[in-house]
C-alpha positions in Angstrom: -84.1 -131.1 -39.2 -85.9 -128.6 -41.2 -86.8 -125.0 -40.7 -90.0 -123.7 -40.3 -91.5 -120.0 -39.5 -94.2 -120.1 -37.8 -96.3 -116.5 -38.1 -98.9 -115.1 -35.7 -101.0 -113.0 -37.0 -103.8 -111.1 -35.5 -105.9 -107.9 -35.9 -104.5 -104.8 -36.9 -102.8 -101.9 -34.0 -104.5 -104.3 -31.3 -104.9 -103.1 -27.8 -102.6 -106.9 -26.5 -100.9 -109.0 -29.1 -103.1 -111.2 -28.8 -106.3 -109.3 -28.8 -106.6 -109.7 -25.1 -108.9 -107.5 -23.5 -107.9 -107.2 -19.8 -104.6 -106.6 -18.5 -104.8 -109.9 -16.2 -105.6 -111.6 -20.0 -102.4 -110.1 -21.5 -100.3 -111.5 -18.5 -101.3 -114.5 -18.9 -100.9 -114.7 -22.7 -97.4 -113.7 -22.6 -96.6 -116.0 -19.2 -98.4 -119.0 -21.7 -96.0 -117.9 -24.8 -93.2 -117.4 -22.5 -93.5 -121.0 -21.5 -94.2 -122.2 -24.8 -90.8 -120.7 -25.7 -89.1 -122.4 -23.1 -90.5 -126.0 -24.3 -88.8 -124.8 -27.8 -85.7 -124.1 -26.2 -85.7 -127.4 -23.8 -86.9 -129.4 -26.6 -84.5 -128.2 -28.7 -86.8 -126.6 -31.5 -85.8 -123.2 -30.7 -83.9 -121.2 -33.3 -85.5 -117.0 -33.0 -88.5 -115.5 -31.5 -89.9 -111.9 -31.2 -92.8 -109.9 -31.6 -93.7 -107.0 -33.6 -94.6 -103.5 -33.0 -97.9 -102.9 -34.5 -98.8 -102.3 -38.2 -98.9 -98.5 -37.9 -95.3 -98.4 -37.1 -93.9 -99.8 -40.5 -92.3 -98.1 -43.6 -92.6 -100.0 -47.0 -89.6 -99.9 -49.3 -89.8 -100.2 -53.0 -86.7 -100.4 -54.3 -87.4 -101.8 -57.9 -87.1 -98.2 -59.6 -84.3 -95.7 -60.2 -84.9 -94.5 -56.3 -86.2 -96.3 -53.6 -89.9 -95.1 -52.6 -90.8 -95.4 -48.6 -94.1 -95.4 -48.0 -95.4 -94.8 -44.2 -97.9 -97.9 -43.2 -97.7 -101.6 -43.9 -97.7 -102.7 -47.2 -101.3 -104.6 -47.2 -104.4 -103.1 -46.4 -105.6 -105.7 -44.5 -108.0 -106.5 -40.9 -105.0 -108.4 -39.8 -101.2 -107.8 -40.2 -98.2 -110.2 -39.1 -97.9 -109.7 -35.0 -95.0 -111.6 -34.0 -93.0 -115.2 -35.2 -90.8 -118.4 -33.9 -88.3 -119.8 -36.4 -88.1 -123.3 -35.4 -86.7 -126.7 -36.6 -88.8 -129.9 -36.7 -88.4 -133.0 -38.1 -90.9 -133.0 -40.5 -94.2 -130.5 -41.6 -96.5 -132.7 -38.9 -94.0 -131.8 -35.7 -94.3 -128.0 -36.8 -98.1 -128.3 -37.2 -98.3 -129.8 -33.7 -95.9 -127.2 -32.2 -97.7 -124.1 -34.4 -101.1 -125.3 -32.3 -99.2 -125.4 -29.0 -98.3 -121.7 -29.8 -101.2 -120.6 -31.0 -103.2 -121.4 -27.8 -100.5 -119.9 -26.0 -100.1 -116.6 -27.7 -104.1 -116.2 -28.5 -103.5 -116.2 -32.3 -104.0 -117.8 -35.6 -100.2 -118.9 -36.9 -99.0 -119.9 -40.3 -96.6 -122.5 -41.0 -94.2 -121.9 -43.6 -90.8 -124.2 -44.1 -87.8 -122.2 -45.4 -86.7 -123.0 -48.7 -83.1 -125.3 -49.1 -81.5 -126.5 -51.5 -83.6 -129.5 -52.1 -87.1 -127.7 -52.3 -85.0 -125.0 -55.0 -84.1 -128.3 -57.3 -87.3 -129.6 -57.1 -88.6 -126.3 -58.0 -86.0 -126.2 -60.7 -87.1 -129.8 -62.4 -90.2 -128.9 -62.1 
């Protein structure tokens, strides 16, 4: 099976992860993810899960130069920042699509699918 990270992303310092405006709203948005997880586990998709702490409360790190340089803040100035991610294995690119919609509903917000490179996809790259 292959590897895939599924991102949420959502707006930036939101007042619920998932942009939820009621505290009933955010209960049932994390009860919805929580049983969305469960499915992973059950199904046996499940490899890592966890949410973020909003995009105010990162440090960038350059460490290309003599001496690292932290900067307070994300490293995009962006409306929307990464919120929270599943790392998951599938089959193929269409079973992570359909389980990146499943989660999406359930956590309120837009994912991106990526798969994680292996050794094939760095060949290929290679004879490329």
């Amino acid at each position: 099976m292959a590897r895939y990270l599924l991102s949420v992303f959502g707006p930036t310092d939101p007042p619920a992860s998932g942009g939820s405006s009621s505290r009933s709203e955010l209960l049932q948005e994390w009860a919805d993810t929580g049983a969305f997880n469960d499915k992973l586990q059950r199904e046996g998709h499940f490899v890592f899960a966890d949410g973020l702490e909003p995009a105010s409360t990162a440090t960038t790190v350059d460490g290309r130069g003599e001496r690292p340089v932290f900067t307070d803040g994300p490293y995009l100035e962006t409306k929307e920042h990464l919120g929270g991610f599943w790392v998951i294995e599938a089959a193929d690119l269409d079973e992570a699509l359909a389980l990146a919609a499943e989660g999406s509903r359930a956590c309120r917000g837009a994912v991106e699918v990526r798969p994680f490179n292996t050794p094939e996809s760095i060949q290929a790259l290679l004879d490329s």
